[in-house]
C-alpha positions in Angstrom: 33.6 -32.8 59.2 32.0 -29.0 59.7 35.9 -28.2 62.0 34.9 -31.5 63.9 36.7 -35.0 64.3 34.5 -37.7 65.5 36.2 -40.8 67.0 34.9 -44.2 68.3 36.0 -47.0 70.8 34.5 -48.8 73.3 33.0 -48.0 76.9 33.4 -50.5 79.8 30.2 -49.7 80.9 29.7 -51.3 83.8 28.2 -55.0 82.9 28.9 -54.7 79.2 30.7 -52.5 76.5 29.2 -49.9 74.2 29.8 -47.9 71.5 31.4 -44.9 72.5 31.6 -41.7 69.7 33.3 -38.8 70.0 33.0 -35.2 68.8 36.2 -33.5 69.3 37.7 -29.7 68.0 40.1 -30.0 65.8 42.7 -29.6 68.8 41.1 -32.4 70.8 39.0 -30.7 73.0 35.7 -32.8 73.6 32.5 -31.1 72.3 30.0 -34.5 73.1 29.7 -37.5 73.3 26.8 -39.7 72.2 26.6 -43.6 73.4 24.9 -46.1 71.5 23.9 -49.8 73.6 22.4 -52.3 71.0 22.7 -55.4 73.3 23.1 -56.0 77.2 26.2 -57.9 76.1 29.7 -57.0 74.5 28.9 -54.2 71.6 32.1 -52.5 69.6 31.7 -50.2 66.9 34.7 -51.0 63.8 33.8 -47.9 61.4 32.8 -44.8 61.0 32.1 -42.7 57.7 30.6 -39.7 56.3 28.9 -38.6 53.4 29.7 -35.2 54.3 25.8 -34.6 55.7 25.8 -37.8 58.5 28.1 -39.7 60.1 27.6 -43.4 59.8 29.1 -46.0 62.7 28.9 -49.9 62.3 29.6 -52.6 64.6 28.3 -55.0 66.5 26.7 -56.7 69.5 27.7 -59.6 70.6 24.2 -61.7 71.7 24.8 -64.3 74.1 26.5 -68.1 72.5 24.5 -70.9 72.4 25.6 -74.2 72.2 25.3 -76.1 68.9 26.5 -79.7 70.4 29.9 -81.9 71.3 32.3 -83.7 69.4 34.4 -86.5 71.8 33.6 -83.7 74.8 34.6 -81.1 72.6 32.0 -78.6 72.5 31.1 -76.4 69.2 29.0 -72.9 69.7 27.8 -70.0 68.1 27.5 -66.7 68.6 24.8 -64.9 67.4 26.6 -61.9 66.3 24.0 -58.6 65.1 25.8 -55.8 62.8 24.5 -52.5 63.0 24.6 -49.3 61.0 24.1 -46.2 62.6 23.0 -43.0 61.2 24.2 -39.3 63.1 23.0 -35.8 62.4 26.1 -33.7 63.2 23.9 -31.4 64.3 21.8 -33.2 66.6 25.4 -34.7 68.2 24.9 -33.9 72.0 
């Protein structure tokens, strides 16, 4: 988009992962790099889009498990997973 690529992946920030975006030049040389942090726990991003005027990135957090109960000392839980939808300027990217 606009001579940019924008890539996303994960930052082992130290206690958790976050979202890590990219804006590169066409020949891969970084431009910025923007960060986003929805939860203190284990956050990914899985897409990212554009509508040619934003660039949209969606993922998740994942929110601490909680135990739902035992079976025969066989313990079920869930995770309270939260999606997200962010929503970049390009030209706000810094």
């Amino acid at each position: 988009m606009n001579d940019y690529l924008y890539v996303i992946g994960i930052d082992h920030y130290p206690g958790s992962w976050e979202w890590l975006i990219l804006k590169l030049t066409l020949d891969l040389k970084l431009v910025a790099e923007k960060r986003y942090n929805p939860s203190p726990y284990e956050d990914a991003p899985y897409t990212i889009a554009s509508d040619r005027k934003y660039i949209y990135v969606g993922g998740y957090d994942s929110s601490p498990m909680k135990a739902f109960g035992s079976i025969k000392d066989i313990w079920l839980f869930i995770v309270d997973t939260q999606w997200h939808l962010i929503k970049i300027d390009p030209n706000e990217f810094t």
